[in-house]
C-alpha positions, 0 to 999 in steps of 0.5 A, a space after each residue: 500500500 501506499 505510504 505518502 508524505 504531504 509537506 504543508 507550511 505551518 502558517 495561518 493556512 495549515 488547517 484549511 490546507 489539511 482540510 482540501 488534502 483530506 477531501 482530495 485523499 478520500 476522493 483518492 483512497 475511498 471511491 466507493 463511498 456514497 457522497 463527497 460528505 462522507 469522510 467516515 472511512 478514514 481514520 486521522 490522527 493528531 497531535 493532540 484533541 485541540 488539533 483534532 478540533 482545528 481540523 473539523 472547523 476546517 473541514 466544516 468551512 470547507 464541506 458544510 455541518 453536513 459532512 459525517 467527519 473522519 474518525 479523528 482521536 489521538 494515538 494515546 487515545 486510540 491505544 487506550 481503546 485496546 485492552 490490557 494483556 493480562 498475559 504481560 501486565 505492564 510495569 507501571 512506573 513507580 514500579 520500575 522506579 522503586 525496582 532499579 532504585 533497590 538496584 541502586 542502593 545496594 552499590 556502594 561505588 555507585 554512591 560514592 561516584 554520585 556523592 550520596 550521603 543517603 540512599 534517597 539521594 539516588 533517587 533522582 539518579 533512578 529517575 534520571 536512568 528511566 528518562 534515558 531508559 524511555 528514550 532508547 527504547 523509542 530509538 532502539 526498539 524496533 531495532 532490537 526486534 531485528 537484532 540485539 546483535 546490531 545494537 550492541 555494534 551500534 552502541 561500540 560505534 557510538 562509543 567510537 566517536 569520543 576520543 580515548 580520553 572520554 571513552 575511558 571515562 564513560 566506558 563504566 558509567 556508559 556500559 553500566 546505562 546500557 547493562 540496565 538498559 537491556 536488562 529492563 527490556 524483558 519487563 513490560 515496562 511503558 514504552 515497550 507495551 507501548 509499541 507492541 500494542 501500537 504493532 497491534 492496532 497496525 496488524 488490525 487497520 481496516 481503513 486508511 489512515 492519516 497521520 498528522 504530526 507537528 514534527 518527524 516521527 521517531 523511529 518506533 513511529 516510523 515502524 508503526 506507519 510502515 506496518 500500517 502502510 502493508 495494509 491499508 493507504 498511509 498518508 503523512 502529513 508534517 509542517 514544511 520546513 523548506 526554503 521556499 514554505 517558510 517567510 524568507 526574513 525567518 529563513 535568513 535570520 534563523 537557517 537551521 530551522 529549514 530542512 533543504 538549509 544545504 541546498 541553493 535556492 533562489 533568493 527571496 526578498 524578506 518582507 516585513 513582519 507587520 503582526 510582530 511586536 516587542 515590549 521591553 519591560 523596566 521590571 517583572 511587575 511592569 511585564 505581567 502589568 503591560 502583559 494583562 493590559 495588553 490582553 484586557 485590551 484584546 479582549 475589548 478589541 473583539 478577539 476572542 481565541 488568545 494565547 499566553 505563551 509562558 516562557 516566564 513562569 513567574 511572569 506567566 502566573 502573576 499575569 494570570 493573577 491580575 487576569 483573574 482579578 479582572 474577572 478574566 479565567 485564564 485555562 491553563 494546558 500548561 498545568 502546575 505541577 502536583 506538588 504546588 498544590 495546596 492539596 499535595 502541601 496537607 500531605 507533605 505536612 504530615 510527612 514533616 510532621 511525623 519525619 521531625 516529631 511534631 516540630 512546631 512549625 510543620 505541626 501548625 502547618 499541617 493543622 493550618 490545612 483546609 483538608 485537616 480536621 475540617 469537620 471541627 466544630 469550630 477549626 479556626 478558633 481550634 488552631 489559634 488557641 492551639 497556636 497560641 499556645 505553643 508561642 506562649 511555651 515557645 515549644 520548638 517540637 517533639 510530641 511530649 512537649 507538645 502536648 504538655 503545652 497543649 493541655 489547656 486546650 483540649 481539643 487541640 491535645 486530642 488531635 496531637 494525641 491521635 496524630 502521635 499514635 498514627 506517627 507511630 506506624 511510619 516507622 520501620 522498613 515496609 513494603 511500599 504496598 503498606 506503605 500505600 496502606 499506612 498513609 491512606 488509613 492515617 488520611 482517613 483518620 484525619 479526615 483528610 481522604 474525604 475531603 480531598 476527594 472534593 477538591 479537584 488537586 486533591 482526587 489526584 493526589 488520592 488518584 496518585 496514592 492509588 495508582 501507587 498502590 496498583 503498581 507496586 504489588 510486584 515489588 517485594 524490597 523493603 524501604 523506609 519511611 524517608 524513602 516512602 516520602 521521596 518516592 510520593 514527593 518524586 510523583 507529585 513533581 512529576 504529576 501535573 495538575 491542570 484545573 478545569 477549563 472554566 473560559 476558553 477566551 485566554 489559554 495558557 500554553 507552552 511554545 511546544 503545545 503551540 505548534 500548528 495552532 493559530 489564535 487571534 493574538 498571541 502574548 509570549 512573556 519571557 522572551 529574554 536570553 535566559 528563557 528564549 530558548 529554554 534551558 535544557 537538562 544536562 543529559 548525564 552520561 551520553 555525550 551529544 556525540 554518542 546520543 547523535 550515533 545512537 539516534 537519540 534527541 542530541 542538545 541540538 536536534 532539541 533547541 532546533 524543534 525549539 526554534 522551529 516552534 518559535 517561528 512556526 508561532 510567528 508565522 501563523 498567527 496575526 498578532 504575536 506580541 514577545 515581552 520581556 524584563 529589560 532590567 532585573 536587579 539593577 543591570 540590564 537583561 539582553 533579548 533573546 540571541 534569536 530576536 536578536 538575529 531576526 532583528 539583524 536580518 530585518 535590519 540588513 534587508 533594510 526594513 527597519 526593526 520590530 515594531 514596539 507594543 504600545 501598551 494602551 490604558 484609559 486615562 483617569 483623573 485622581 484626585 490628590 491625597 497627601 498622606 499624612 501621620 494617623 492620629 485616631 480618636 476612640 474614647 468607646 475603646 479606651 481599656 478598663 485595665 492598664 500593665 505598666 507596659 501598656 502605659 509604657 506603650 503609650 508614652 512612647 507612641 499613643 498610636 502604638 498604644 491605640 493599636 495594641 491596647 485599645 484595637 487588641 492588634 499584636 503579632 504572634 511571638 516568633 518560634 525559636 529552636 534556641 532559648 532567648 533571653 527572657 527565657 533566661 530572666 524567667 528561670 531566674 524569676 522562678 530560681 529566687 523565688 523558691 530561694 527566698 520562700 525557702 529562706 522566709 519559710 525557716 532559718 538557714 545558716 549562711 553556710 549552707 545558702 550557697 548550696 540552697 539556692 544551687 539546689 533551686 537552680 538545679 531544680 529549675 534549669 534541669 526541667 529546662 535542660 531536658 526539653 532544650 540542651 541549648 539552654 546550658 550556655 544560660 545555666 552557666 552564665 548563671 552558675 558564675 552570677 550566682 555567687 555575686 548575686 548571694 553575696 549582694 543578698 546576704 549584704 542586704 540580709 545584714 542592712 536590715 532588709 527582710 524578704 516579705 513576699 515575691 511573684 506577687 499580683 496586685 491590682 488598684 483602680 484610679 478613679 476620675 469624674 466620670 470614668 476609671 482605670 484598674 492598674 495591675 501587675 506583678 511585683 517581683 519582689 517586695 522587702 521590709 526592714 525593722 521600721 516598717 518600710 517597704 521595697 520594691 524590687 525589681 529583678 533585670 538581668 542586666 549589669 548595674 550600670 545601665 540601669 542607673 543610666 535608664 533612671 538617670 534619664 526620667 523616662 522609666 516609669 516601671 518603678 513608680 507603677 509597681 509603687 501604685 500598685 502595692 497594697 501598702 505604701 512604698 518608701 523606695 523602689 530598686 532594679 537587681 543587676 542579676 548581670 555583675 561587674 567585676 564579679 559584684 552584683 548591684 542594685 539601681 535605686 529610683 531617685 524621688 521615688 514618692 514624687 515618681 509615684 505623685 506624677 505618675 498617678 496624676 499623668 494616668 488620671 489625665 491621659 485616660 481622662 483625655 482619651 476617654 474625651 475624645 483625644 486624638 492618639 497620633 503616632 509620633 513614636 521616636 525613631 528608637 521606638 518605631 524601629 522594632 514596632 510591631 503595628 509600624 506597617 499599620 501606621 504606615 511610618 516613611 509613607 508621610 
């Protein structure tokens, strides 16, 4: 039968063109049929199913909506059709994978040659090889039906075209890939099921077949055409890439793309290239801005089919963003992968929770998750308890600890409890079918499984898991649960997701998925030299040399394809805008070196350059609003209670004060896998205190003091040490304090000074006409002596110098607010140096401390006063204060 090949150039006609060879075909191979409408006699096959339905338009503009069209599918389609050989199951993907991994694993030159600290570091390596796998396989198979003996010469020849010195550094790694290689072939792995079923469709055709193809078919489909073509009529149909079929300032710009680019041909004069355009953004937001205008525009303009070629992703998806703000759905072919998705992120948190223990950060992240507990009764007010918590307990992670935070929230302690119990089973080596077990039944007891099941990403994690499940029955080594976790996380990268198409009006796209497509406009972002053409994979082991002998895809033979889509895309559509940053971080970023040379070429025929996009928006007139410093006014919030903090806040900014107080706005408390110095005052808050109780509750000798308050350190620092070893460095600044610090307090003991109470709360309430406010606190310390006085004493853990310094300056209210607070009067107020100098500890006492205290009752009386009637509270923080505010992103500080 006859095996024809039709060469149609890759313009706007492509299609109309398909459609008169097909018609002219079947006037050709079916004679028989009863009208001219009928093209059910033939069976065509596509690229894909978007060019299926690019060519029933064509053939319907051509033949009217009467004609019975030809069977039109995809080859993936139509062996989908076929069904499976139960007597040679295919090997499913993960199953080689996770196969040749456990080969792998067990060489250990092969770890070292690859620098892997752990197994799972060969991984990658095992995907790598299965790349390579496929692609000898669509090269080599038809081949190797003939002879093994001849590929195993084609592979010495290959070898032949490297020099001594790189033979002998490929020869262990290049024979290894090829010893794996065929030992996999007996398997019916993907690709060899593959074509063997492809030889069966061929071995069944009953009618003739058109084959369309964006590009030259590979060797395993070239077999497939030639065995359809000894029974049935066989006609080819692939872009033209001659001289003469492509637009001759393309030709001379780019002449690798053409497949006569040997041979002598007339010259044609170039033409200009009046639907191309460029635009030169300053910046990536400038791009996706000038980008979604651009396409609003389109769409304003009438045209209604567009396409975003994303080169940029990055730039593709913020473009997307505002389209969608815009209330313009973009449909994404491209796809993301299944790793971005939140879907994919529920299950990767569970890996990290059960992989560090609950550390604190994974465990929120994962309770954080819409697919997490959603049936709690009240989730939102669950998690933020939960997490409020933990910062208070500044928790860094493990389950114990955890839980004993957790204890004042009950529902959230049960969750971590069950989480815990299931984070047991992840332990051990298992078979990857238990491990498919293990992580679905953890799913379903989080309540994870149903409702990822409701969400479009998440049926296809679910899917993923049980394919997963489906593939693996055959491998019998054991793996652990880091290999598990890689093996899932190396599927969600390799599985894109791509959502349901909800507007057709703006698709994005690939360049590749592009070819022999045209749309009535086409915006290409990241057309700069770094993403046109796209950076290709480091193919490991094949050099280009061996990988051209051996007929497989060389670095070349790909950025051509590349090249050839790129030109194929300027020429069939009628408005192709490339867009691109010309700045980034502050130095200029070059055009792609192919608009580069079409620039060139244009300019040598003497046709000027592209032509600049204008990106066109309505003006609008606005109406100027200096911004200016916030000075809020809320008496209906004024606080019914005030800490010495909080009145510290509003002395050094009211806005501050507003903000935090009176709206209840503050951020959350950082984790922190370290302790941090107010842990450090807190130990020695609890050290002294259960000092100097013991020394009230009964006399000690001075003799035995020392080791008195070393056994209260112990005991407190111990309880420290067993959930973080890190606080050691604390233990031992304090252990060399602590003889300064005895010291100062039995000098104090001799003055007359007697411990009476500590770690004490108080609360007193200062009235003025019409309103209130209740003062309240904890004092760290209070003494008496043997007149009847008492002190304040507050402990700092800081030398004593500085804070005499912050006294000296009268801006320290603390002091004189504690003396409000007592119960009883107060004649004199200190802040302990728990830090000393010269190996002596040391106290700061309050200057004027019974004015301190006058001034500082009449000042609240007057500010709360104030607020209470209405007083603006601007933000006027000086720039000390503002410098490590939390709400200074709400003041908006630096934008007045």
């Amino acid at each position: 039968m006859p095996n024809r090949t039709l060469l149609l150039p890759s313009d706007p006609a492509f299609w109309p063109s398909m459609a008169d060879a097909l018609i002219a075909h079947a006037q050709e191979v079916l004679p028989e049929r009863r009208s001219p409408l009928d093209l059910s006699g033939l069976r065509v096959l596509a690229p894909g199913f978007a060019h299926g339905r690019l060519l029933q338009r064509a053939l319907v503009a051509r033949l009217g909506p009467a004609l019975i069209p030809p069977r039109t599918g995809t080859m993936a389609a139509w062996l989908d059709l076929l069904p499976p050989d139960s007597s040679r199951p295919q090997q499913g993907g993960s199953e080689r994978l996770m196969t040749l991994y456990a080969q792998l694993r067990e060489n250990a030159w092969l770890k070292k040659l690859f620098s892997a600290r752990r197994n799972t570091d060969l991984l990658p390596l095992a995907e790598t090889l299965l790349t390579l796998f496929d692609e000898l396989n669509c090269t080599l198979l038809p081949a190797i039906r003939d002879s093994i003996e001849a590929t195993d010469a084609l592979w010495q020849a290959a070898l032949a075209q490297l020099p001594p010195s790189a033979q002998a550094l490929l020869s262990d790694e290049g024979q290894m890939v090829w010893s794996l290689w065929k030992n996999q072939l007996d398997h019916n792995e993907g690709c060899t099921d593959r074509f063997s079923r492809m030889l069966l469709l061929a071995g069944r055709l009953k009618e003739p077949l058109v084959w369309i193809a964006g590009s030259e078919p590979d060797a395993c489909e070239r077999a497939f055409l030639a065995a359809c073509a000894e029974r049935q009529p066989v006609l080819t149909v692939l872009p033209d890439w001659r001289r003469d079929a492509v637009a001759p300032v393309c030709a001379a710009a780019w002449p690798e793309v053409l497949s006569d680019a040997g041979e002598e041909a007339a010259r044609v004069a170039p033409q200009p290239l009046p639907q191309v355009s460029v635009l030169a953004a300053t910046s990536m937001e400038d791009e996706a801005v000038s980008g979604a205008r651009t396409v609003l525009g389109w769409l304003a303009g009438g045209r209604s089919h567009v396409a975003i070629v994303a080169q940029d992703r990055v730039v593709a998806r913020r473009i997307r963003a505002l389209l969608e703000r815009a209330q313009v759905m973009v449909t994404d072919e491209t796809g993301w992968k299944l790793s971005t998705t939140r879907a994919a992120a529920s299950l990767h948190a569970w890996f990290e929770v059960v992989a560090t223990r609950a550390r604190t950060p994974a465990l929120l992240d994962l309770l954080k998750s819409p697919f997490v507990l959603a049936d709690h009764a009240d989730k939102p007010a669950l998690v933020l308890e939960a997490e409020l918590a933990l910062r208070a307990a500044n928790v860094a992670g493990g389950w114990d600890a955890v839980r004993l935070a957790l204890r004042a929230v009950p529902s959230a302690h049960a969750a971590v409890s069950q989480m815990q119990q299931l984070a047991q089973r992840f332990t051990g080596r298992k078979s990857l079918n238990d491990w498919v077990k293990v992580t679905d039944a953890a799913m379903v007891e989080l309540e994870m499984r149903d409702v990822l099941e409701a969400d479009a990403a998440g049926v296809q994690v679910v899917r993923m898991l049980d394919q997963l499940d489906a593939e693996s029955a055959a491998v019998t080594p054991a793996f652990s649960f880091s290999e598990w976790r890689a093996l899932v996380g190396l599927q969600m990268e390799a599985t894109p997701f791509i959502a349901p198409a909800v507007d057709d009006r703006v698709l994005m796209l690939p360049l590749a998925a592009a070819r022999l497509r045209s749309f009535d406009a086409v915006l290409l972002v990241g057309a700069d030299a770094r993403h046109l053409p796209s950076a290709q994979n480091e193919s490991l082991f094949f050099a280009n040399a061996v990988r051209r002998e051996l007929g497989l895809p060389t670095r070349e033979s790909r950025q051509r394809q590349q090249l050839r889509d790129f030109a194929g895309l300027l020429q069939a559509n009628p408005a192709v805008v490339l867009s691109w940053q010309a700045q980034q971080d502050g130095e200029p970023n070059p055009v792609s070196v192919w608009i580069e040379r079409l620039q060139l070429s244009l300019a040598r025929a003497g046709l000027g350059e592209l032509r600049t996009h204008q990106v066109e928006s309505t003006p609008r007139r606005l109406r100027a609003s200096p911004p200016s410093p916030p000075a809020p006014s809320a008496p209906a919030l004024l606080p019914q209670r005030l800490s010495a903090s909080g009145y510290n806040s509003f002395i050094a900014c009211p806005y501050q004060f507003f903000a935090t107080r009176m709206l209840g706005l503050a951020g959350l408390d950082e984790f922190s896998d370290m302790p941090e110095k107010r842990d450090y005052g807190d130990w020695l808050h609890r050290v002294l205190h259960a000092y100097h109780g013991a020394l009230l509750a009964g006399a000690v000798p001075q003799e035995q003091r020392e080791g008195l308050l070393r056994q209260c350190t112990d005991q407190v620092f111990n309880e420290a040490l067993a959930r973080n070893s890190a606080v050691i460095a604390y233990y031992a600044r304090w252990q060399k304090a602590l003889p300064a610090y005895l010291a100062w307090a039995n000098e104090r003991e001799a003055q007359g000074w007697q411990f009476v109470m500590g770690e004490r709360r108080f609360e007193r309430t200062l009235e003025w006409g019409g309103g209130s406010v209740t003062l309240h606190g904890r004092i760290d310390r209070i003494d008496c002596n043997a007149g009847g006085e008492r002190a304040v004493l507050d402990y700092k853990t800081r030398d004593a110098a500085s804070l005499r310094s912050k006294l000296k300056d009268g801006e320290d209210h603390q002091l004189a607010f504690y003396g409000l607070l007592s119960d009883e009067p107060v004649a004199s107020a200190s802040y302990v140096a728990l830090e000393p100098t010269r190996d002596k500890a040391g106290e700061a006492e309050a200057p004027r401390y019974a004015e301190s205290q006058q001034a500082l009752r009449a000042h609240i009386l007057a500010s709360m006063a104030a607020v209470a009637d209405g007083a603006p509270l601007p933000a006027n923080g000086a720039g000390s204060v503002c410098q490590y505010c939390e709400v200074r992103g709400l003041c908006r500080k630096g934008a007045w």
